[in-house]
N, C-alpha and C positions, 0 to 999 in steps of 0.2 A: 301582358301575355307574352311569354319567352316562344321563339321560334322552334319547331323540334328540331331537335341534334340528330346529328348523323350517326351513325352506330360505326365503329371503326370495326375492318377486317383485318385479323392481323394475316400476314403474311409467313409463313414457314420457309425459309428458303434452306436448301442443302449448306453444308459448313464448307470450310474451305478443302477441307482433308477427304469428304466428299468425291469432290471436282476433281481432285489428285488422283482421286483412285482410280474414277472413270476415265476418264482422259487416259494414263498409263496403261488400264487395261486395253480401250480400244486402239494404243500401239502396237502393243503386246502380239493383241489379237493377226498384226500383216508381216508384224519383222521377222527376217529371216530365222531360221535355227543357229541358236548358240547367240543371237544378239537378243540384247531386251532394252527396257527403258526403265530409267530408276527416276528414283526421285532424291533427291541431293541427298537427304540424310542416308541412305540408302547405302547412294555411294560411298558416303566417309564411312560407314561402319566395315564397307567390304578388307578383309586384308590386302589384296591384291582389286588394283582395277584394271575390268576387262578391256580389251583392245580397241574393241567397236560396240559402242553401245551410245542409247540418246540419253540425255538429262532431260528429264522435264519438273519446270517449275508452271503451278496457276496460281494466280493473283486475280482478286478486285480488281476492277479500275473503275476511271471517273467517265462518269457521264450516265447519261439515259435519258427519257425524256420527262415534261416538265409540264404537267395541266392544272390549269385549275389553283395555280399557288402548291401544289404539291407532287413528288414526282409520282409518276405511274408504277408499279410494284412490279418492278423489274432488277436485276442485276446485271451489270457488265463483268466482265471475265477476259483474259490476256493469259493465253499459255506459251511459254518459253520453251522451246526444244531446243538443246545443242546434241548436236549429232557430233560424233567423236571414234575418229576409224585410224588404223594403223596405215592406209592408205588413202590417197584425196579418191581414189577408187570406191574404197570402201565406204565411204564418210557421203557420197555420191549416193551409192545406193541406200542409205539411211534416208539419207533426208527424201529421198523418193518414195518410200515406205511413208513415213513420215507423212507428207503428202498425200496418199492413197488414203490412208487412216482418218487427215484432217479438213481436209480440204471438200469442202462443200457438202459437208455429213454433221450429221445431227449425234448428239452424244446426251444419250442418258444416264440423270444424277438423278440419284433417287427414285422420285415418283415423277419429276420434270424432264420435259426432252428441252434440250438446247438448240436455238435460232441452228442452220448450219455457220457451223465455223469457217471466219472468213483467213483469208491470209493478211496480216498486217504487213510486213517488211522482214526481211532476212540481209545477214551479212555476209561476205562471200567466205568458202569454204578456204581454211588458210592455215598453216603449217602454227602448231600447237603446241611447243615442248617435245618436238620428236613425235607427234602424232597431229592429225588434220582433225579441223574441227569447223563448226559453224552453227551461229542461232537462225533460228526463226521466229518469229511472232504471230500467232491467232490469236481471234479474237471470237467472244460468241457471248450471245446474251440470254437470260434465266428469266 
């Protein structure tokens, strides 16, 4: 006599382009007029790139947690912001924006709200090719 099987639940998670969009949008949503946030491909298609504006990329990442021999049905997540201003002024008040937007707020993707986003690590804001620039790192889990 065979043990009963467990019946698997699949899991639907938002896709990566998804997460991109939320994320961007709830920039969107605090930065000043006339700045916005793109997402890379965004940027290369622009002819001209604007003076002050954030880049954001999200990415997967590794980890979550681990029961039972198998992980828990969750996703990690890492968003990349670089803030990028015509002045370390300007590129200042981005990532303060920036901040408002990510820091300790929830973002919804799809029909999922996301853990609040944490702050990982940033690099100091620092002279770019003639323009100021600087990343940051959150993080949040699905």
């Amino acid at each position: 006599h065979e043990p009963p099987r467990r019946s698997a639940v699949l899991v639907s998670f938002p896709t990566e382009d998804e997460h991109a969009i939320a994320v961007l949008a709830a920039l969107n949503a605090v930065l000043p007029t006339g700045r916005k946030a793109y997402d890379s491909d965004t940027l290369r298609a622009l002819a001209t790139l604007p003076t002050d504006y954030v880049e954001v990329t999200v990415s997967r990442r590794f980890g979550g947690e681990e029961r039972g021999g198998g992980y828990i049905g969750t996703e990690l997540y890492r968003i990349t912001t670089r803030v990028v201003g015509k002045t370390i002024s300007n590129a200042r008040v981005l990532r303060d924006k920036v901040r408002t937007a990510l820091a300790f707020n929830t973002v919804t993707v799809g029909a999922l709200t996301t853990t609040p986003v944490a702050f990982e690590t940033e690099d100091p804001i620092g002279d770019d090719e003639g323009l100021w620039s600087g990343l940051t790192l959150w993080t949040y889990v699905v």
